[in-house]
C-alpha positions in Angstrom: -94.6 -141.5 59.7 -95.3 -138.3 57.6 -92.3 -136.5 59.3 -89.9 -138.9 58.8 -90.5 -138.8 54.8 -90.5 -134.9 55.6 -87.1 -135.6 57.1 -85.9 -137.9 54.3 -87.3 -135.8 51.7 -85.5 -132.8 53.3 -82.1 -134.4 53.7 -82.2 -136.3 50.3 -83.0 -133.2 48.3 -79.9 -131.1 48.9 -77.6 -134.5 48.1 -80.0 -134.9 45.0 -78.8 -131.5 43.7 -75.1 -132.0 44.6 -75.1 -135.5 42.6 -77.0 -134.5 39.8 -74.1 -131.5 39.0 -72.0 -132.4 36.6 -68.3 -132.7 36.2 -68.1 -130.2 32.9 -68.0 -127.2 35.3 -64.8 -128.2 35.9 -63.9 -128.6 31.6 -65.0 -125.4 31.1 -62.2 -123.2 28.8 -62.3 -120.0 30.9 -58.3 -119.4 29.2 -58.1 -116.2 27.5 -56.4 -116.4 24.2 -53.0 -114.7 23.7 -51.7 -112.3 21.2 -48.0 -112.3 20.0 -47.4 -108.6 18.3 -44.5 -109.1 16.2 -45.4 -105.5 14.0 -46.1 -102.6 14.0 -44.5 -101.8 17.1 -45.6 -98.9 20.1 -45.2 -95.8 18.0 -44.1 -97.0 14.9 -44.8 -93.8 11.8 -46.4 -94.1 8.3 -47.1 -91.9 5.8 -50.4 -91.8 4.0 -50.1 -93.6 1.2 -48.4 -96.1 3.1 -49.2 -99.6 4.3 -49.1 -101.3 7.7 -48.2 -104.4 8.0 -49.7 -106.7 10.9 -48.1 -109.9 12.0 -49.2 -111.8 15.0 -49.6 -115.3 16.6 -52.8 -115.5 17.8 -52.9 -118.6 20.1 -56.0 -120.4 22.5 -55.2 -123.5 24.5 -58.7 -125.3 23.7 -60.1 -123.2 19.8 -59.8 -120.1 18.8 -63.0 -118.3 17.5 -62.2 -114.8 15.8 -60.0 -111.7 15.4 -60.5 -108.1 15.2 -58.3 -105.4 13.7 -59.8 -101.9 14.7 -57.2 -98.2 13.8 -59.3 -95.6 15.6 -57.8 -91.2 16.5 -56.2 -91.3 19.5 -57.9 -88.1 20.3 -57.1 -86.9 23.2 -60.0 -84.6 23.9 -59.0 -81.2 22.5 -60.1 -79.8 19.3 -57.9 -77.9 16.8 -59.3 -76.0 13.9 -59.1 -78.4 11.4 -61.2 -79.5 8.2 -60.1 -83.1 7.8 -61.3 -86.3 9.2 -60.0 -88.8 11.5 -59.0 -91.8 9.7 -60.6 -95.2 10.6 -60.0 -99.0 9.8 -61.9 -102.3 11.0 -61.7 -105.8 10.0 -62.8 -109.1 11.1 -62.3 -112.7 10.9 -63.3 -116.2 11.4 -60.3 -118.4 12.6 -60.3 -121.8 13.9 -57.1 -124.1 15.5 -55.4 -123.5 18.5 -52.5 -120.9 16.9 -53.1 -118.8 14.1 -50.4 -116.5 12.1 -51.8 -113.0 11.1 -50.1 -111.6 8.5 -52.3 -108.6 7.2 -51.7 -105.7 5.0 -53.5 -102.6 5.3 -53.1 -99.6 3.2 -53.8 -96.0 4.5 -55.8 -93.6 2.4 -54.4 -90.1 1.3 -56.9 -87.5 1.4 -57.8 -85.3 3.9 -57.3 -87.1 6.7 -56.4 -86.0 10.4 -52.5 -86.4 10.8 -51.1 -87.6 14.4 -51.7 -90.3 17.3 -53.7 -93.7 16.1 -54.8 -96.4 18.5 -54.1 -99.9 16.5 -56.1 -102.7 18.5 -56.0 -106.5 18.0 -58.6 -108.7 19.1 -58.8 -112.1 19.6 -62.0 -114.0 20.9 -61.5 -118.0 21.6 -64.8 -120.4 20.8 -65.7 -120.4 24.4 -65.6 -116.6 24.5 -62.7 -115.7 26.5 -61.3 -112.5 24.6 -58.0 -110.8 24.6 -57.1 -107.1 23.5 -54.2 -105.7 22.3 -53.4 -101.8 21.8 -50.7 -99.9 20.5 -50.2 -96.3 19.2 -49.0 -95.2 15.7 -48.8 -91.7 13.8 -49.8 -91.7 10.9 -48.6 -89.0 8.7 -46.6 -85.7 10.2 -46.9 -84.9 13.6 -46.9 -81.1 14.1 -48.7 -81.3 17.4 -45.8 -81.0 20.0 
């Protein structure tokens, strides 16, 4: 008698675990968010002094979470001799909906900041955490490099 509860116990246990899953597996939001660029474009110039102006459609299929702007040096690894500073930017920002429009005006600083080659990257991140990235280059300033 005790192997056959060993038997039952043994079969019933597996089809125990496979009924007791649940169905929100399958509702999970594993879409990645999309980001529309409308401006700047892949290589657009500015001046310091200048502004850049950043319009998007950020858009999720379920609720989008937050953005991120980030302007970083595109340096490529080589060093010239040179007393100013890279330039940097970042900003961040709570958004909710399934489409957002980013319309955001940033202004670059004069000073003595390192002409040439930017990375400009969008982020998006959805309330599930599914994130997108976006990056283009701009120069900023006058290119003497090449």
């Amino acid at each position: 008698m005790k192997s056959f509860f060993k038997i039952i116990l043994l079969t019933a246990t597996p089809l125990f675990f496979l009924s007791s899953c649940s169905t929100d597996d399958d509702n999970l939001d594993t879409t990645k968010p999309e980001i529309v660029l409308g401006s700047p474009v892949d290589h657009q110039e500015y001046e310091f002094g200048g502004t850049i102006n950043i319009q998007a459609i950020l858009k999720d299929n379920e609720e989008l979470g937050s953005y991120k702007i980030d302007i970083h040096s595109d340096n490529d690894g080589h060093q010239h001799r040179t007393t100013s500073t890279p330039w940097e930017f970042s900003d961040t920002g709570v958004i909710e909906g399934k489409e957002f429009i980013l319309d955001k005006t940033i202004t670059i600083p004069t000073g003595d900041f390192t002409e040439g080659h930017y990375h400009l990257g969008l982020m998006v991140i959805d309330k599930a955490g599914n994130e997108t990235q976006s990056y283009i280059e701009i120069v900023i300033g006058e290119d003497h490099h090449h």
